[in-house]
Every structure is written in structure tokens, then in C-alpha cells.
DSSP file (Angstrom, degrees, kcal/mol; ACC not computed):
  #  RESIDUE AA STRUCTURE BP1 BP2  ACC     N-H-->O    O-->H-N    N-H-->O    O-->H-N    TCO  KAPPA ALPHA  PHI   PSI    X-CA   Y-CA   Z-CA
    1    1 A X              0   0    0      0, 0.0     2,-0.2     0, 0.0     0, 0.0   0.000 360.0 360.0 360.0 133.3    6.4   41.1  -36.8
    2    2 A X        -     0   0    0      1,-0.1     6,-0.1     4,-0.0     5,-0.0  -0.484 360.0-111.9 -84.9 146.7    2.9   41.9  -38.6
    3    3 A X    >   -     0   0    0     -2,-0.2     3,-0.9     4,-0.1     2,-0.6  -0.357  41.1-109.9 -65.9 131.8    0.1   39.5  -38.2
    4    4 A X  T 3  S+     0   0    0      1,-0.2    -1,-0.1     3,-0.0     3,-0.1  -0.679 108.4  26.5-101.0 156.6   -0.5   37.8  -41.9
    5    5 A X  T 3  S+     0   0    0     -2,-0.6     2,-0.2     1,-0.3    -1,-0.2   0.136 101.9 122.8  96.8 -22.5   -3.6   39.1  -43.2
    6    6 A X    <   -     0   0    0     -3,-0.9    -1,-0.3     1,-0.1     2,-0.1  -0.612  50.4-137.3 -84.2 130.0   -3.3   42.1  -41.2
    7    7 A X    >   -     0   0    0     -2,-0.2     3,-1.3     1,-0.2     2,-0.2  -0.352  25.9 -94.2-100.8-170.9   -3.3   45.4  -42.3
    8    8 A X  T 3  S+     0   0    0      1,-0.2    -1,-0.2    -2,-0.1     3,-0.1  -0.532 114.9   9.5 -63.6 137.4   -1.5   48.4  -41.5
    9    9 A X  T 3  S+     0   0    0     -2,-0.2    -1,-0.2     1,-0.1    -2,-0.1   0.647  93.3 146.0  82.8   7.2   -3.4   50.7  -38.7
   10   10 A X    <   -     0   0    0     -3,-1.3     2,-0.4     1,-0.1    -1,-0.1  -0.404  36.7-157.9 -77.3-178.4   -5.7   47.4  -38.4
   11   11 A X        -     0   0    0     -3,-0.1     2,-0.4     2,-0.0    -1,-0.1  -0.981   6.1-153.1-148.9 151.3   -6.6   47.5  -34.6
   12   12 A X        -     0   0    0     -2,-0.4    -2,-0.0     1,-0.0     0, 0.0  -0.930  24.0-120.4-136.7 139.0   -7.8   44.0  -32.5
   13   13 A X        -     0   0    0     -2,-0.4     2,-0.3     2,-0.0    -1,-0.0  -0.092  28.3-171.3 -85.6 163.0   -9.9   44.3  -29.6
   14   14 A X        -     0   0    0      0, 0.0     2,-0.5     0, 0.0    -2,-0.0  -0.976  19.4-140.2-149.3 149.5   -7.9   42.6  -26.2
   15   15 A X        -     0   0    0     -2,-0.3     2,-0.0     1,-0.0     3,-0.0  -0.987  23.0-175.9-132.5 124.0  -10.5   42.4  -22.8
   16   16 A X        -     0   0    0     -2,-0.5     2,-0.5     1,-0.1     3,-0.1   0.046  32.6 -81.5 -95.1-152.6   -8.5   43.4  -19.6
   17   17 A X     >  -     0   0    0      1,-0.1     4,-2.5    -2,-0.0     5,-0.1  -0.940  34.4-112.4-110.1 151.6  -10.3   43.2  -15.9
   18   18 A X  H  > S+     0   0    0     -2,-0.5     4,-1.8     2,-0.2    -1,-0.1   0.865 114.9  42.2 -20.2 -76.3  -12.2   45.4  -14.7
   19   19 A X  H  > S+     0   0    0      2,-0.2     4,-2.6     1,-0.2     5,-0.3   0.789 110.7  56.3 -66.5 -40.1   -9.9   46.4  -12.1
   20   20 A X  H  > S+     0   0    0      2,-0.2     4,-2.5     1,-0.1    -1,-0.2   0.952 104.8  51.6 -43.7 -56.3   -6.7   46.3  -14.1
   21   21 A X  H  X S+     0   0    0     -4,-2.5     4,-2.1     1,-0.2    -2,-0.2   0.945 106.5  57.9 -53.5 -59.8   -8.2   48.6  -16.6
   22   22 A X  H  X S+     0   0    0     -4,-1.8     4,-2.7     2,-0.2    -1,-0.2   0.731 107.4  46.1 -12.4 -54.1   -9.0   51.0  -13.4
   23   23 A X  H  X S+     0   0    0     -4,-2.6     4,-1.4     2,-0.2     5,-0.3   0.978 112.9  48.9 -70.4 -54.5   -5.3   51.3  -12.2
   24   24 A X  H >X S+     0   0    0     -4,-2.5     3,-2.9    -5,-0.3     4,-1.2   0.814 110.5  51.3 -58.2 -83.5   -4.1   52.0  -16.0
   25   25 A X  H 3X S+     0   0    0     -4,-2.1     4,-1.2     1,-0.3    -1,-0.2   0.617 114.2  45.9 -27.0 -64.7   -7.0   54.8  -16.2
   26   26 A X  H 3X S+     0   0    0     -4,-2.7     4,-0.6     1,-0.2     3,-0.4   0.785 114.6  44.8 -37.4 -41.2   -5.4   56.2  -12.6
   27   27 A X  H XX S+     0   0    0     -3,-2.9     3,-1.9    -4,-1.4     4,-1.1   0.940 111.7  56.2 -96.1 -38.6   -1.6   56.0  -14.0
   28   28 A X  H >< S+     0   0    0     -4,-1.2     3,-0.6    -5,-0.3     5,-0.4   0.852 101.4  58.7 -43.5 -48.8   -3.0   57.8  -17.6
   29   29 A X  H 3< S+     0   0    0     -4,-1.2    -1,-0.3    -3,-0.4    -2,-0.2   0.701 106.2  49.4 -51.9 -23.4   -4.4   60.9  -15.6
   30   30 A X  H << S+     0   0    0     -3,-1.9    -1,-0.2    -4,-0.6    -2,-0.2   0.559 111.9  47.5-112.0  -0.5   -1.1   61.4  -14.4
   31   31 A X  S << S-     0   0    0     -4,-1.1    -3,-0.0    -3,-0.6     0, 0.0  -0.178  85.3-105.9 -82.3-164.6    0.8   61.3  -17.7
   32   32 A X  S    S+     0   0    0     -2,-0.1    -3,-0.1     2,-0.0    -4,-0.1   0.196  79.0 114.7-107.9  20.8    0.5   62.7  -21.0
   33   33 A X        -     0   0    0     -5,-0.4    -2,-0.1     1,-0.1     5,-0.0  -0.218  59.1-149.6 -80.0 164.8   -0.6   59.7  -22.7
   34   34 A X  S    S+     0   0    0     -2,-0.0     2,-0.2     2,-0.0    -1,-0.1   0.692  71.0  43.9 -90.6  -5.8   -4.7   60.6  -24.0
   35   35 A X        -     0   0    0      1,-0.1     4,-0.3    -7,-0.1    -2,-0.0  -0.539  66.4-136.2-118.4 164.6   -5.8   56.8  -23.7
   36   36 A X  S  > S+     0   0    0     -2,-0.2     4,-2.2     2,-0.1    -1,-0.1   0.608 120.4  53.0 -87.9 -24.4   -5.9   53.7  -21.9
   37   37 A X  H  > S+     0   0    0      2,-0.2     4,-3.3     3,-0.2     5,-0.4   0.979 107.6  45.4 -63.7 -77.4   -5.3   52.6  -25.4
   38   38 A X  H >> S+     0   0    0      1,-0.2     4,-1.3     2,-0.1     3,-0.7   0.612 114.4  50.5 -41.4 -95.6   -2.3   54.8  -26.0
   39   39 A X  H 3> S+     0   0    0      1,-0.3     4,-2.1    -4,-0.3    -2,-0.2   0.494 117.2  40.7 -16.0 -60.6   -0.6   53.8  -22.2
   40   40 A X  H 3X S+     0   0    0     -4,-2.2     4,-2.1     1,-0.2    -1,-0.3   0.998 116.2  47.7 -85.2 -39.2   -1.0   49.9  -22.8
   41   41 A X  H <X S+     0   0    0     -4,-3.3     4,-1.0    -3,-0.7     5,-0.5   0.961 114.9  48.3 -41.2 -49.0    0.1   50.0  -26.6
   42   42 A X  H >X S+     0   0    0     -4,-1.3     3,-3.2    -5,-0.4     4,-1.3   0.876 113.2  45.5 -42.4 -78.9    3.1   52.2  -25.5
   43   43 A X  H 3X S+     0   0    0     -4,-2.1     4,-3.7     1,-0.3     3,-0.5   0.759 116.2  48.5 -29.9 -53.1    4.1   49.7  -22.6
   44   44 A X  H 3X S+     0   0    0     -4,-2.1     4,-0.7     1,-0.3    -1,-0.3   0.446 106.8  49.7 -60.5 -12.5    3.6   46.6  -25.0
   45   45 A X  H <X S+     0   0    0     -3,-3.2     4,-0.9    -4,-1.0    -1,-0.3   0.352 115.6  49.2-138.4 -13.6    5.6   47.9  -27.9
   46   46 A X  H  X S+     0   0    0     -4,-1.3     4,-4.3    -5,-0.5     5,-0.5   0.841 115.6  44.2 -76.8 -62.3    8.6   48.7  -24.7
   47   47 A X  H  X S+     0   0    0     -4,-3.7     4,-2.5     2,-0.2    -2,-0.2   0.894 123.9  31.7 -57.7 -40.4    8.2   45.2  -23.4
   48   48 A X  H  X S+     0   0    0     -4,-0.7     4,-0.7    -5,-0.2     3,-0.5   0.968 120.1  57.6 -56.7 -80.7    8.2   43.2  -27.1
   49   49 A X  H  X S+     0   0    0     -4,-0.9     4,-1.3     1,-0.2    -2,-0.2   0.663 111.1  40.5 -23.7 -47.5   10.7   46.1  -28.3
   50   50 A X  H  X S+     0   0    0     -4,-4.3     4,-1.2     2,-0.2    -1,-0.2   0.862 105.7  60.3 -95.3 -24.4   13.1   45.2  -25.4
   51   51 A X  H >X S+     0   0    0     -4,-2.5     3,-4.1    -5,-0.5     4,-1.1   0.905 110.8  53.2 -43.3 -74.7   12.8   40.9  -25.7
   52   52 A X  H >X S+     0   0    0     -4,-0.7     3,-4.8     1,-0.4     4,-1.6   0.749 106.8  42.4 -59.9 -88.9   14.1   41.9  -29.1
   53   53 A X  H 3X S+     0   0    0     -4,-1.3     4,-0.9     1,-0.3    -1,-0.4   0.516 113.5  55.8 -58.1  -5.2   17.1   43.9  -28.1
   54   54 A X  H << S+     0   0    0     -3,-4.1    -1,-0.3    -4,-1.2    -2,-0.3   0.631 104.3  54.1-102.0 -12.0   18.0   41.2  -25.2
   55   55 A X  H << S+     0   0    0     -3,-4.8    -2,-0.2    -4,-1.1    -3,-0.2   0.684 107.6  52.5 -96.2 -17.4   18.0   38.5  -27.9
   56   56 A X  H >X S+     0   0    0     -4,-1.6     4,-2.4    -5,-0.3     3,-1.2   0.861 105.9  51.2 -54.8 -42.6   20.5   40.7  -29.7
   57   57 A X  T 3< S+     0   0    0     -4,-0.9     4,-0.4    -5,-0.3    -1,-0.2   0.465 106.7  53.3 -88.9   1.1   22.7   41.0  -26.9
   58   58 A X  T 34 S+     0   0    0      2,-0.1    -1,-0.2     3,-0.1    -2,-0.1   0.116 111.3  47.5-100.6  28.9   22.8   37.5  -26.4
   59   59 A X  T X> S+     0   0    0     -3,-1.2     4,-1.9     2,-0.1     3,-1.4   0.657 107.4  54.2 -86.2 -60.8   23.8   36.9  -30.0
   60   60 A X  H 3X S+     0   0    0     -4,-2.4     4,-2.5     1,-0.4     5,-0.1   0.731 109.5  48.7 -73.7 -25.1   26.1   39.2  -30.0
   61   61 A X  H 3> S+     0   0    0     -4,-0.4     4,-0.7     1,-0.2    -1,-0.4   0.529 107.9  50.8 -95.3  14.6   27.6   37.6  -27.1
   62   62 A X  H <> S+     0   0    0     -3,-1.4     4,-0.6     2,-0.2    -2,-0.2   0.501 111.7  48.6 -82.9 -27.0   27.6   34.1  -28.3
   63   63 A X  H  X>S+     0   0    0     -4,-1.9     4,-6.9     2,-0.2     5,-0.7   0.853 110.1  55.6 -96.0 -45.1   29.4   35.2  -31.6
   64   64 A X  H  <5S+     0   0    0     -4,-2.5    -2,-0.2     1,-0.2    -3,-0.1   0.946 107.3  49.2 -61.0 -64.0   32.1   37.4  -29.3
   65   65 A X  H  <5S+     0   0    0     -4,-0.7    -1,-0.2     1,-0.3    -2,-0.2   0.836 105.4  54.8 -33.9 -34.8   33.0   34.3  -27.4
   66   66 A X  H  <5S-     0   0    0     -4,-0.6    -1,-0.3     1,-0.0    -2,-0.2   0.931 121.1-113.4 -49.1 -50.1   33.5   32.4  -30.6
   67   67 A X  T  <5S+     0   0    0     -4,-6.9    -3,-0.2     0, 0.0    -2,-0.1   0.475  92.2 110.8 124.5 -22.3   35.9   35.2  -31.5
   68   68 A X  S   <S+     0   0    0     -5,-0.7     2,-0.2    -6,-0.1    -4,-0.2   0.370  74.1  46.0 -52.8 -18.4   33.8   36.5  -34.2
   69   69 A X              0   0    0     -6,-0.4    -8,-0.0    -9,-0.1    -9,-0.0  -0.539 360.0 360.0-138.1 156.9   32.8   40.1  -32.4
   70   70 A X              0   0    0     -2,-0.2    -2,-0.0     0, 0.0    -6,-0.0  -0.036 360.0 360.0-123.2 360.0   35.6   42.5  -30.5
């Protein structure tokens, strides 16, 4: 879901610790991601992405127990 008022590509600053930021640098060197930026968006857009898909699959199993779903 897009922020309203927000555009596309807009980008919003987020302040980590110190030391947090430090491990993510280490784990980055040892991908292919180019960032710290790239690494935490990626992770964040898995962790959102997958709340989303777990609230499907507990839709989808509230409608099969109805009887609605095979």
C-alpha cells in the first residue's frame, strides 16, 4: 500500500544503530546486493510481502471450512 501523498520512486530516510547498520554492511559484502539500502529494502519488501500472503492463507482457510473453497 502507497503512502498518500507519496510519489512513485519517492524515497524516506529511516535511522538504524550504529551497530545494526555494521552487521548489514558485513552480510552485503558477501552477497550481490550493491547497498545497505538495496539488502534492507529487499528484506522489508520479503517480510511485508509475506504478512500479506499469510493473511491469504488464512482467508482462504476460513472460507474452506465454511465450504466455500475445495
Amino acid at each position: 500500500m502507497k503512502e498518500e501523498g507519496a510519489k512513485e520512486g519517492e524515497k524516506k530516510v529511516v535511522f538504524l544503530p550504529a551497530e545494526l547498520y555494521g552487521r548489514i554492511e558485513e552480510r552485503v559484502r558477501a552477497t550481490e546486493f550493491r547497498s545497505v539500502e538495496e539488502y534492507v529494502t529487499f528484506v522489508l519488501e520479503e517480510v511485508l510481502g509475506g504478512e500479506e500472503e499469510s493473511e491469504e492463507e488464512e482467508v482462504k482457510k476460513r472460507l474452506r471450512a465454511l465450504g466455500y473453497l475445495e
